[in-house]
FILUM-497284 format. One record per residue (C-alpha): x, y, z; residue in one letter; residue number from 1. Coordinates in nm, 2 decimals. Example, Ala and Ser with C-alpha at 12.3 -4.5 7.8 and 13.67 -1.06 7.14 Angstrom:
! FILUM-497284
NODE;xx;yy;zz;r;k
NODE;1.23;-0.45;0.78;A;1
NODE;1.37;-0.11;0.71;S;2
! end
This chain:
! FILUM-497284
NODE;xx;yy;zz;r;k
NODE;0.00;0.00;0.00;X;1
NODE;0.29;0.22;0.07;X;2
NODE;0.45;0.17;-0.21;X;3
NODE;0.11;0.23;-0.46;X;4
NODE;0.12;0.54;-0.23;X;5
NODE;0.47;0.67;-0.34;X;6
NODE;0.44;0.58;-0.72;X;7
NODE;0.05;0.74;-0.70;X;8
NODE;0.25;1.07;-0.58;X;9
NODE;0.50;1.04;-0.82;X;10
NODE;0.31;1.07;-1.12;X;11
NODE;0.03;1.33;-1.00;X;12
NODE;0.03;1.61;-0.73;X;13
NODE;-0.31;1.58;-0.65;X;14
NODE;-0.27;1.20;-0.58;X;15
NODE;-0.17;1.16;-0.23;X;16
NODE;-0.39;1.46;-0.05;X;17
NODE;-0.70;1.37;-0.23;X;18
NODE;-0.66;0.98;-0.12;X;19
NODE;-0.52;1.15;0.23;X;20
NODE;-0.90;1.28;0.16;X;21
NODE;-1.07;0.97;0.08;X;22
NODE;-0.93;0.81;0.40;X;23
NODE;-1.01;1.07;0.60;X;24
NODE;-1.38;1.11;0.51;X;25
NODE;-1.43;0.67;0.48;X;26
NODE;-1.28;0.75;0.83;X;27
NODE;-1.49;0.99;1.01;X;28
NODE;-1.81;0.82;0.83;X;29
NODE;-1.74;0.48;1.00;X;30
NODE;-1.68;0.67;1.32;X;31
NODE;-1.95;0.92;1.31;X;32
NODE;-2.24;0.76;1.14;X;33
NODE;-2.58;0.78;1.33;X;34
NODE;-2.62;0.39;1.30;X;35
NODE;-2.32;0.27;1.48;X;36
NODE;-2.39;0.43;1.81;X;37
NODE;-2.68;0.29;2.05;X;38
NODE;-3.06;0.33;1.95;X;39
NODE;-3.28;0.42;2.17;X;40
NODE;-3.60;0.15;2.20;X;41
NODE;-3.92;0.30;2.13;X;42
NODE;-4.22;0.03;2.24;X;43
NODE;-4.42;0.19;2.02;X;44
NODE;-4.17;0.08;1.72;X;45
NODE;-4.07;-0.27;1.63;X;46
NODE;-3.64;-0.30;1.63;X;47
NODE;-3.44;-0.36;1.35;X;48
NODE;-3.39;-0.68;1.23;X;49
NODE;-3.03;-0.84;1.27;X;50
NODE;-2.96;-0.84;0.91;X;51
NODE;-2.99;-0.48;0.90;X;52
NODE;-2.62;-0.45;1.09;X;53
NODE;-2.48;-0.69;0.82;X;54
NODE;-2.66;-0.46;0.52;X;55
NODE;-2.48;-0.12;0.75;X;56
NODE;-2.14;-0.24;0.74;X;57
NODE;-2.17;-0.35;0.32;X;58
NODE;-2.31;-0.02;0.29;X;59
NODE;-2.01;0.14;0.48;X;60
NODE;-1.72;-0.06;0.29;X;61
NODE;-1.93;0.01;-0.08;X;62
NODE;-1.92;0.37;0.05;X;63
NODE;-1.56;0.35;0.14;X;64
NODE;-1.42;0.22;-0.18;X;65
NODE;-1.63;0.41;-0.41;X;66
NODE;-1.49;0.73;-0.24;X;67
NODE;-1.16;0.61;-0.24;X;68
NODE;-1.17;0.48;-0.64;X;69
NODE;-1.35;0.82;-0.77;X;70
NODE;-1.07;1.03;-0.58;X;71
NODE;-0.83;0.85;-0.74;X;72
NODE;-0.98;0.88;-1.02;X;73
NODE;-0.97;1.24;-1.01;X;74
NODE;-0.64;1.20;-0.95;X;75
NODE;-0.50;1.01;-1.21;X;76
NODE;-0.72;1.14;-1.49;X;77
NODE;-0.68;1.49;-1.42;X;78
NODE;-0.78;1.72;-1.74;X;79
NODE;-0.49;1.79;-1.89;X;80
NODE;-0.46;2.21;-2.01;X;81
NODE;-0.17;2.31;-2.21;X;82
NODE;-0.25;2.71;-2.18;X;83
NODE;-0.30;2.69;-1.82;X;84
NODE;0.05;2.47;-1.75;X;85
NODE;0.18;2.75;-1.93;X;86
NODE;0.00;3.05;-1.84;X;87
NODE;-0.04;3.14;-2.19;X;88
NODE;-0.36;3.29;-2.37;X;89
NODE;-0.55;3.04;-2.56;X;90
NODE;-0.57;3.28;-2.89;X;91
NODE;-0.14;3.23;-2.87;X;92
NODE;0.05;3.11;-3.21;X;93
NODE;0.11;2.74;-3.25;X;94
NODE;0.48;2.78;-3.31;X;95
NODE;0.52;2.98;-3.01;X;96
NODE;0.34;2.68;-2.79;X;97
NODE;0.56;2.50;-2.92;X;98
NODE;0.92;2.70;-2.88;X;99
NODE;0.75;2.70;-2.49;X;100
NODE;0.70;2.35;-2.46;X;101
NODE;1.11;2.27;-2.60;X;102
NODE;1.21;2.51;-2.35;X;103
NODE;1.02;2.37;-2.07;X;104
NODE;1.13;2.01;-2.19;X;105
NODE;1.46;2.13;-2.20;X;106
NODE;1.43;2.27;-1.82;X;107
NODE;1.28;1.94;-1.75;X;108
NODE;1.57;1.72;-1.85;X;109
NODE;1.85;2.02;-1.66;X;110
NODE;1.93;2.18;-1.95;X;111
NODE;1.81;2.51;-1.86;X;112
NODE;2.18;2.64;-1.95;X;113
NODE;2.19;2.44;-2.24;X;114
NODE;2.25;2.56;-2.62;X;115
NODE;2.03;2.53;-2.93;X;116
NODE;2.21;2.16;-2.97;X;117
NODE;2.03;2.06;-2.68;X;118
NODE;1.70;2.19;-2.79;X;119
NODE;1.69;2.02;-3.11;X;120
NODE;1.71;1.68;-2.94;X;121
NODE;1.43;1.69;-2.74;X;122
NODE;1.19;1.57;-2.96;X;123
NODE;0.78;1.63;-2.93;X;124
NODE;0.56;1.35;-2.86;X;125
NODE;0.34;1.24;-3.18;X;126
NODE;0.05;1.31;-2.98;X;127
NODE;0.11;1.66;-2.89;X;128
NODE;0.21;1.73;-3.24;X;129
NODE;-0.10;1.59;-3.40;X;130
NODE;-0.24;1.88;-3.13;X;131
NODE;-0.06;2.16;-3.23;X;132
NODE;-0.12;2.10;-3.55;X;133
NODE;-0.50;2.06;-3.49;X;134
NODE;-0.49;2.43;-3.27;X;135
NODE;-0.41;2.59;-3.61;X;136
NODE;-0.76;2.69;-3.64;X;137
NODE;-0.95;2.96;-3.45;X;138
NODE;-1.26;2.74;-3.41;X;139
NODE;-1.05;2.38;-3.30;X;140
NODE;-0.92;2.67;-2.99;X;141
NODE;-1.31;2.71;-2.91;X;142
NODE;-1.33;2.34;-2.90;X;143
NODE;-1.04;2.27;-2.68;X;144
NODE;-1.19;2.50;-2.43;X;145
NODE;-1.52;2.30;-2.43;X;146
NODE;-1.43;1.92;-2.47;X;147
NODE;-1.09;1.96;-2.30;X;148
NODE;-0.71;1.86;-2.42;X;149
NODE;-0.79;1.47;-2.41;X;150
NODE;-1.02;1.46;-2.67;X;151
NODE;-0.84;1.71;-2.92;X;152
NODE;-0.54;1.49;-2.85;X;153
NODE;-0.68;1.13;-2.89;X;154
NODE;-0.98;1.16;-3.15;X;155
NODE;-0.82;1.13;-3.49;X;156
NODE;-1.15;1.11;-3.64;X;157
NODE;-1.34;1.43;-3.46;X;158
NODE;-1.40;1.75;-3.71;X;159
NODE;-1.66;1.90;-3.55;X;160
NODE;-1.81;1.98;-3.18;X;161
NODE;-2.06;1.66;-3.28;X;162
NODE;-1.76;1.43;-3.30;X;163
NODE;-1.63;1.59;-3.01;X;164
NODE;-1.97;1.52;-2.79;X;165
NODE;-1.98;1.17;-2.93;X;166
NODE;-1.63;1.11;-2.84;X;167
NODE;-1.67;1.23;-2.49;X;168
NODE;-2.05;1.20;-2.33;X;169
NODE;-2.04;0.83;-2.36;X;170
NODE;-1.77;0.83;-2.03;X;171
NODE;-1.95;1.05;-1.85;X;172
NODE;-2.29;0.86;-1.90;X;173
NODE;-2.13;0.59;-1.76;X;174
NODE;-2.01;0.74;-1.49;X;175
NODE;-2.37;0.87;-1.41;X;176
NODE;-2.48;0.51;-1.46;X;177
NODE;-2.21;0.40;-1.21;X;178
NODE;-2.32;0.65;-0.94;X;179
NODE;-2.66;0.60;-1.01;X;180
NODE;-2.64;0.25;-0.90;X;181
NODE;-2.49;0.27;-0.59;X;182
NODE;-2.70;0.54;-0.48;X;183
NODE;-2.96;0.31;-0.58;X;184
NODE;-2.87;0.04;-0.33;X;185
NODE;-2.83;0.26;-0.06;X;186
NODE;-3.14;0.47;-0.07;X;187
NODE;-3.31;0.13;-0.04;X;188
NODE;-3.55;-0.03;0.12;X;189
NODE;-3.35;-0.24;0.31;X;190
NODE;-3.16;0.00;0.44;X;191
NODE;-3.42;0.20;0.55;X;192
NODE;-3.36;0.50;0.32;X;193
NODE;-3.62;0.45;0.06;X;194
NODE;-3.75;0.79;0.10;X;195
NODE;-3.42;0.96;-0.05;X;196
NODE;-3.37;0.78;-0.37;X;197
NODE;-3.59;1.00;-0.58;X;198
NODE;-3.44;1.31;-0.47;X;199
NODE;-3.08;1.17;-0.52;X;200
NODE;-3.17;0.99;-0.85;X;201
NODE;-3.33;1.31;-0.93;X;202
NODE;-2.98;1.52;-0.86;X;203
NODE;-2.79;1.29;-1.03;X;204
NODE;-3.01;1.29;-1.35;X;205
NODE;-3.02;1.69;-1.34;X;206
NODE;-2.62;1.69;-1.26;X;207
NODE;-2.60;1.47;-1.64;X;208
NODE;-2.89;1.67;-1.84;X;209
NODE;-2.73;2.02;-1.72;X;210
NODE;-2.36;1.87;-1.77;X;211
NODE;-2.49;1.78;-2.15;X;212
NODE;-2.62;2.06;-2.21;X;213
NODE;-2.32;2.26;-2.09;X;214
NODE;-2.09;2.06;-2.35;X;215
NODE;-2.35;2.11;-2.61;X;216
NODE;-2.49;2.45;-2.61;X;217
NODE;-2.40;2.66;-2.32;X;218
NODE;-2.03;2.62;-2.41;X;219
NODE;-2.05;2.77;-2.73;X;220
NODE;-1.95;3.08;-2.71;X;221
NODE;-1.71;3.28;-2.93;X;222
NODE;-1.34;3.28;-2.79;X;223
NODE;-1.21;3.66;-2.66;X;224
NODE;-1.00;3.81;-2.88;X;225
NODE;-0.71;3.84;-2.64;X;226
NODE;-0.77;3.45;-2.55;X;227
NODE;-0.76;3.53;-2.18;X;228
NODE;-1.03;3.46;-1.96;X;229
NODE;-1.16;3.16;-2.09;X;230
NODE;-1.40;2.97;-1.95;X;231
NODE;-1.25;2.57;-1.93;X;232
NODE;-1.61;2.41;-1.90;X;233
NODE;-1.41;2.01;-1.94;X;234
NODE;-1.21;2.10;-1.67;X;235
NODE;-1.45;2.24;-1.46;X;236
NODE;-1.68;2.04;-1.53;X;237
NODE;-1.45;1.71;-1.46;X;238
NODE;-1.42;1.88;-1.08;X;239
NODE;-1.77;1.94;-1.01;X;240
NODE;-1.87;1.59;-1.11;X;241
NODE;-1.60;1.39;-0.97;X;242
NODE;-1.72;1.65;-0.61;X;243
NODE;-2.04;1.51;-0.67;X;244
NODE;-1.99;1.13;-0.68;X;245
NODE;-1.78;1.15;-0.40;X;246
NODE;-2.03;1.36;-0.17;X;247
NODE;-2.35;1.26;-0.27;X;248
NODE;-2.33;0.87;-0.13;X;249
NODE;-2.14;0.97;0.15;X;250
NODE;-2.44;1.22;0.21;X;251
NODE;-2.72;0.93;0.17;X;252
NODE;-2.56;0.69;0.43;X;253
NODE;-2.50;0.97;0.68;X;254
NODE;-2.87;1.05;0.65;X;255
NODE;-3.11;0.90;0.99;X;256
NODE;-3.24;0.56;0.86;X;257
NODE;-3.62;0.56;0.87;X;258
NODE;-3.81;0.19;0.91;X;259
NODE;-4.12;0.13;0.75;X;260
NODE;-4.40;0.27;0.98;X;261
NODE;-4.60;0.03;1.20;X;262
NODE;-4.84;-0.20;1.10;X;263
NODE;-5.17;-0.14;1.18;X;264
NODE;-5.20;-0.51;1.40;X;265
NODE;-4.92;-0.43;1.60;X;266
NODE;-5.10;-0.16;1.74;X;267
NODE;-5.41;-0.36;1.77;X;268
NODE;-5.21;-0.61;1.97;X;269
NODE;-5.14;-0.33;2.22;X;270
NODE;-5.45;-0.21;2.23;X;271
NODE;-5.66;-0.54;2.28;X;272
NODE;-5.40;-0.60;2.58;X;273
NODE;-5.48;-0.28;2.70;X;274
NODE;-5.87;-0.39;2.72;X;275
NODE;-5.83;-0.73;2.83;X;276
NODE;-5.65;-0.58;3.15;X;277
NODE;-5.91;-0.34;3.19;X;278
NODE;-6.18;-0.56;3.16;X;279
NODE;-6.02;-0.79;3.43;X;280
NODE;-5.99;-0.46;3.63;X;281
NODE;-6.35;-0.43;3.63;X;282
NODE;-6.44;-0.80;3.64;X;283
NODE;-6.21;-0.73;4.01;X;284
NODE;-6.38;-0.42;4.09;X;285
NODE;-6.73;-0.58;4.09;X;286
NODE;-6.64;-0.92;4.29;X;287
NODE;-6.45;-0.72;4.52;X;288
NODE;-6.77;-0.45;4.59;X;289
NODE;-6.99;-0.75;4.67;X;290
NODE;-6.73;-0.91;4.89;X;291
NODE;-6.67;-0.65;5.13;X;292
NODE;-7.08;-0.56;5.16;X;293
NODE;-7.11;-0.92;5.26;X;294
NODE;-6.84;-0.97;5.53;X;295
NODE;-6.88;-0.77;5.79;X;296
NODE;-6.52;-0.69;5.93;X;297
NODE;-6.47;-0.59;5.53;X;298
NODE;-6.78;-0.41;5.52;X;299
NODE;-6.70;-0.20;5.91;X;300
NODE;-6.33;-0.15;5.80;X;301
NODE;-6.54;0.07;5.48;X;302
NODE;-6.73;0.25;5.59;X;303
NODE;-6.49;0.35;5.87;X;304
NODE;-6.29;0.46;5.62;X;305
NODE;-6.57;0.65;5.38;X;306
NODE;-6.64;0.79;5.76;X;307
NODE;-6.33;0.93;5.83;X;308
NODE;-6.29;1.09;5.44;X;309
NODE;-6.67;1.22;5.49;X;310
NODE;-6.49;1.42;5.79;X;311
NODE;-6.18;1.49;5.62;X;312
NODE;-6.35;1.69;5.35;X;313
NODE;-6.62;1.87;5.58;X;314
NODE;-6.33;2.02;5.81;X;315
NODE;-6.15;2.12;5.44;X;316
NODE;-6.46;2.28;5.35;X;317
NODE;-6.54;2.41;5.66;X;318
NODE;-6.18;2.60;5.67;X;319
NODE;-6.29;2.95;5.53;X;320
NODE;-5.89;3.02;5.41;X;321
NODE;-5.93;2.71;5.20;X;322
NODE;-6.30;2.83;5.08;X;323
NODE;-6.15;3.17;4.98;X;324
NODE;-5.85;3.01;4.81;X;325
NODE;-6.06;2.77;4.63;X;326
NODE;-6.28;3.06;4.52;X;327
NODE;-6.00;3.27;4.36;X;328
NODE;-5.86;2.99;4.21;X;329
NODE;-6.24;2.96;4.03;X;330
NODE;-6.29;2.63;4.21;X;331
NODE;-6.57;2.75;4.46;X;332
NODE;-6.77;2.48;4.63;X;333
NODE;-6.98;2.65;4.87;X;334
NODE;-7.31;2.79;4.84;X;335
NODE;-7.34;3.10;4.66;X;336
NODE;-7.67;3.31;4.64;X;337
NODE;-7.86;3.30;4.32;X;338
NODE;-7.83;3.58;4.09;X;339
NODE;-8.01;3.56;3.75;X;340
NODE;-8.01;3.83;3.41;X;341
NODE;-7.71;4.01;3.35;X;342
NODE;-7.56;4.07;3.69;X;343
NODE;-7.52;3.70;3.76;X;344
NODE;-7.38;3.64;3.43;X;345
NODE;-7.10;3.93;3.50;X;346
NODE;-7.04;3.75;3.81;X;347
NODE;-7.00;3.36;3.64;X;348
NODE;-7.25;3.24;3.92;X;349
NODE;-7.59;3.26;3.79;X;350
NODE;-7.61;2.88;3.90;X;351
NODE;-7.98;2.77;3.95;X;352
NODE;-7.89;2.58;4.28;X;353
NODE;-7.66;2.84;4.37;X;354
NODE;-7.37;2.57;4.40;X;355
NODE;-7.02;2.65;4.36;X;356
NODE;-6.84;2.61;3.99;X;357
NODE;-6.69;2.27;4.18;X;358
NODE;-6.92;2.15;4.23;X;359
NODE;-7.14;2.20;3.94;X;360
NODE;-6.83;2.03;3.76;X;361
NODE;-6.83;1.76;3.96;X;362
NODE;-7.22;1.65;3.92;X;363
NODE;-7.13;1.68;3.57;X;364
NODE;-6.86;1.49;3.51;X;365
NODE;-7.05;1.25;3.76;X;366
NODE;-7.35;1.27;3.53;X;367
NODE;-7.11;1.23;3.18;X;368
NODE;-6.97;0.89;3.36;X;369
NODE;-7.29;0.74;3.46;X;370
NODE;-7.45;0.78;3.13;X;371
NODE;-7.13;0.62;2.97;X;372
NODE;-7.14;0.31;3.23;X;373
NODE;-7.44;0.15;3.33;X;374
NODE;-7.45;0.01;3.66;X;375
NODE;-7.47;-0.38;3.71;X;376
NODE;-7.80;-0.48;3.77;X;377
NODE;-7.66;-0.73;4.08;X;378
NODE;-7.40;-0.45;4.20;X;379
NODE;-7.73;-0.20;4.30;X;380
NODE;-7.87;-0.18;4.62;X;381
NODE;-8.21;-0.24;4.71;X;382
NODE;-8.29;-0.07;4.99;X;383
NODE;-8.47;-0.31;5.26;X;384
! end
């Protein structure tokens, strides 16, 4: 691994900080992602199944080594740009390009010193010939700005920006396609993120129509005359898309997994347990009411204690500091006199009893309950 390191450096600057990169992000996902620390249990919510760990740590690695191998992509098949390696206008003369590029060959091999001797050995690659001699034209310069130095340099067949589109959309449709599909996988159902794959196949397929249409129509644009200035839409474009393959799954798998809502029996599992126990409750209450009228310690030991709360709440009610704290609170309980018309409607008592708002409440809510629960016809008591 070192050593791919050190040759990776070697043969591009950008090689060993954007894998630095790579590693640092796989890194801090594996770390920081939301589903590798503890989950709180909801009852209300079934857990996650155990598969759905397995599924997390495939969907970490596939996230891992898809950053690492479009970084490194980026890397090794960064655009090439002749006029920007060497600060030259694009509108410049082909034979001064290419006096530039025998003097910087020259400095390349140490023979910045050197005489013309020297110069005439360093021969030009066939390739970057062929691309001179293509830059002879005004218009192949406003096509080198829009489909980059790769495609001037390697399509022998290319005339016109047609050729040129044909030559280089089919890579970045696949590249689209291979994005697409991993994106796919994560925003998945299994994985819980279902919900964000339509708005990440939908940026992906906007990213490629707008990219398109950037090579095809937005990019052509006459050339300044003094060549400076100019807009390299391949090589911008080649960053922008390689930053969005490498965020845009690393974005999905940070994103809170959502499970498929409840179903509707789990809840009506709870909720018959729910009545079951209530019923029992009340299957209790009514054997236990009978029980203690029909022993007589039971039945002593009750009303002893209904006594003693009878006398509880008379010496409450009886406690005028209690009466007048109950009344400005607007829980009064005793008895008021009657006021009818508009003064007893300005006061809030025109009661008809003249009972307090207390206990008006509490004959209602009384009233509400007994309508809603009929007595048992064995629990009432016939008086003898």
């Amino acid at each position: 691994m070192l050593l791919f390191l050190a040759d990776a450096a070697t043969s591009s600057p950008w090689t060993l900080p954007l894998t630095a990169l790579a590693v640092a992000l796989a890194s801090l996902y594996i770390y920081a992602s939301p589903s590798s620390s503890p989950r709180r249990t909801v009852t209300t919510r079934p857990a996650y199944p155990p598969a759905y760990r397995t599924r997390q740590h495939l969907a970490r690695l596939a996230v891992f080594a898809h950053t690492f191998f479009v970084l490194w992509l980026a890397a090794h098949t960064r655009p090439q740009n002749l006029f920007t390696r060497l600060s030259i206008p694009l509108t410049t003369p082909t034979e001064h390009i290419r006096s530039l590029l025998l003097d910087d060959a020259v400095k390349n091999r140490g023979g910045a010193g050197g005489t013309s001797d020297v110069v005439m050995s360093v021969p030009i690659p066939p390739d970057v010939d062929a691309l001179l001699s293509r830059l002879a034209s005004p218009e192949s310069r406003a096509l080198y700005s829009r489909f980059g130095q790769r495609a001037m340099q390697t399509c022998s067949f290319c005339q016109s920006s047609t050729d040129y589109s044909l030559f280089t959309l089919p890579g970045i449709v696949l590249a689209y396609l291979r994005t697409a599909i991993l994106v796919a996988c994560l925003a998945s159902a299994p994985n819980y993120r279902a919900r964000f794959r339509t708005y990440a196949l939908g940026l992906l397929a906007c990213a490629a129509l707008a990219e398109g249409y950037a090579f095809t129509v937005a990019s052509d644009v006459p050339l300044p005359k003094n060549g400076r200035g100019v807009f390299m839409w391949h090589d911008t474009l080649h960053l922008a898309r390689h930053l969005l393959f490498t965020l845009l799954p690393i974005v999905i798998q940070f994103l809170p997994p959502i499970p498929p809502p409840v179903p509707p029996t789990f809840i009506l599992q709870q909720a018959q347990a729910h009545l079951e126990r209530g019923l029992a409750r009340t299957h209790l209450l009514k054997r236990t009411r009978g029980a203690v009228l029909r022993n007589p310690s039971l039945r002593e030991k009750a009303v002893s204690w209904w006594t003693r709360n009878a006398q509880e709440g008379a010496m409450g009610r009886a406690d005028e500091s209690v009466r007048r704290a109950a009344e400005r609170a607007g829980l009064g309980y005793g008895e008021v006199p009657v006021k009818s018309g508009l003064e007893g409607a300005a006061a809030g008592m025109g009661n008809v009893g003249g009972e307090g708002p207390l206990r008006v409440n509490a004959r209602a809510a009384v009233d509400s309950l007994s309508a809603q629960f009929a007595p048992y016809a064995e629990l009432e008591v016939v008086p003898s």
